[in-house]
C-alpha positions in Angstrom: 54.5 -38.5 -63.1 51.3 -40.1 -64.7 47.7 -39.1 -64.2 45.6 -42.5 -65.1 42.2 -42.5 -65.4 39.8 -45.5 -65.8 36.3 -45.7 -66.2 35.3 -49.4 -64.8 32.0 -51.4 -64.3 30.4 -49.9 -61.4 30.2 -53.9 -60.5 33.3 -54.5 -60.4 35.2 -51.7 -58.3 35.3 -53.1 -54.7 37.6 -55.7 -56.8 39.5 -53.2 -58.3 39.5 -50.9 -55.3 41.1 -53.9 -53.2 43.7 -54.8 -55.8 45.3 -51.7 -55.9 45.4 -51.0 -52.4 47.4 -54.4 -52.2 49.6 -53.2 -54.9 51.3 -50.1 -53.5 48.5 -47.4 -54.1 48.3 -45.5 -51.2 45.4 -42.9 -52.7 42.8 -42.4 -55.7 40.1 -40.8 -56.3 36.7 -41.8 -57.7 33.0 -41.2 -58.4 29.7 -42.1 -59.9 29.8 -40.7 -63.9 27.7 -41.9 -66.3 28.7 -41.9 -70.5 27.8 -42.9 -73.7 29.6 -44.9 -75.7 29.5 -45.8 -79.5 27.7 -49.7 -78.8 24.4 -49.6 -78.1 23.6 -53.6 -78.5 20.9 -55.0 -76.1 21.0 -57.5 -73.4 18.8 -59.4 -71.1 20.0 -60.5 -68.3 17.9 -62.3 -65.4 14.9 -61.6 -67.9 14.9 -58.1 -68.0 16.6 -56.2 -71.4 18.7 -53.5 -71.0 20.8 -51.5 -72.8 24.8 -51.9 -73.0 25.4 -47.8 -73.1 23.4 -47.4 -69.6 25.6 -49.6 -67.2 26.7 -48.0 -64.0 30.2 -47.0 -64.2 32.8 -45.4 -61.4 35.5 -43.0 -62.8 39.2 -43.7 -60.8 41.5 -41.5 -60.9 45.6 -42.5 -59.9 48.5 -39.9 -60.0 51.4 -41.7 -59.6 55.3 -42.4 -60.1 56.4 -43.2 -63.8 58.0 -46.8 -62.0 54.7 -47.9 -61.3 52.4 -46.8 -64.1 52.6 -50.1 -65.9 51.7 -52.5 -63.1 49.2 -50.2 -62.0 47.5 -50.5 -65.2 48.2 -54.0 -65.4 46.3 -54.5 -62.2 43.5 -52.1 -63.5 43.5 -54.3 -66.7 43.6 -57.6 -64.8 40.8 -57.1 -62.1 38.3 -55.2 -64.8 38.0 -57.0 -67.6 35.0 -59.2 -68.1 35.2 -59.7 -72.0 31.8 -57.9 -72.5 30.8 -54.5 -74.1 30.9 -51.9 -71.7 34.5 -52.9 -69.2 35.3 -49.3 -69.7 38.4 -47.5 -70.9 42.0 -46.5 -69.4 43.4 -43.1 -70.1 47.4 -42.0 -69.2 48.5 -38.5 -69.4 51.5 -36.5 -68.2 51.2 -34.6 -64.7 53.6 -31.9 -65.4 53.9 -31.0 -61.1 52.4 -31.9 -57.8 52.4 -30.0 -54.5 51.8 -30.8 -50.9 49.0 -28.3 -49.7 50.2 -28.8 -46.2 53.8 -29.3 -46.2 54.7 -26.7 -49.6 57.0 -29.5 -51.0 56.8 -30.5 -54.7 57.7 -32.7 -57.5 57.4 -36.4 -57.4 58.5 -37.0 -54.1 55.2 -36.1 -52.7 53.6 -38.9 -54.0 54.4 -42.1 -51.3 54.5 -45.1 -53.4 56.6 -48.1 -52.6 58.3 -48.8 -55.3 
């Protein structure tokens, strides 16, 4: 299992959010966060400047099935990207276990992907 974790455009996560329920996600997680990040360029945009490290982001965060990590990403990838400074970052790491609060069960079958 796979824990992914993307920090998107706050602008662009109703987009995202509705591509990966059409492709087989059944749950995530996300929330506000705010970061900084190594660019700090300004920009102006409808004549008022700004600064690229201060966008609005949303943190999302998929556990999933290893047979669907890449396509999720792909999705992720796909929907996000704007070609600018500031589309955010994708992070994969192992999920050793998961458990079922209610039922007790455990392991990978918990998670109900389609694939």
């Amino acid at each position: 299992m796979k824990k992914i974790e993307a920090i998107i455009r706050k602008t662009k996560f109703e987009e995202v959010k509705e591509a990966l329920l059409s492709s087989d996600i059944d749950w995530f997680e996300y929330h506000d966060v705010h970061g900084i990040g190594q660019s700090r360029q300004e920009r102006i945009y409808r004549g008022v400047q700004y600064s690229t490290d201060v966008i609005e982001r949303v943190a999302i965060t998929i556990v999933c099935r290893d047979v669907i990590l890449a396509p999720t990403v792909d999705v992720i990838l796909q929907v996000a990207h704007t070609g600018e400074i500031g589309d955010g970052r994708i992070f994969v790491s192992d999920v050793i276990d998961t458990y079922s609060i209610r039922t007790g069960e455990h392991g990978d079958t918990v998670l109900k992907d389609r694939k």
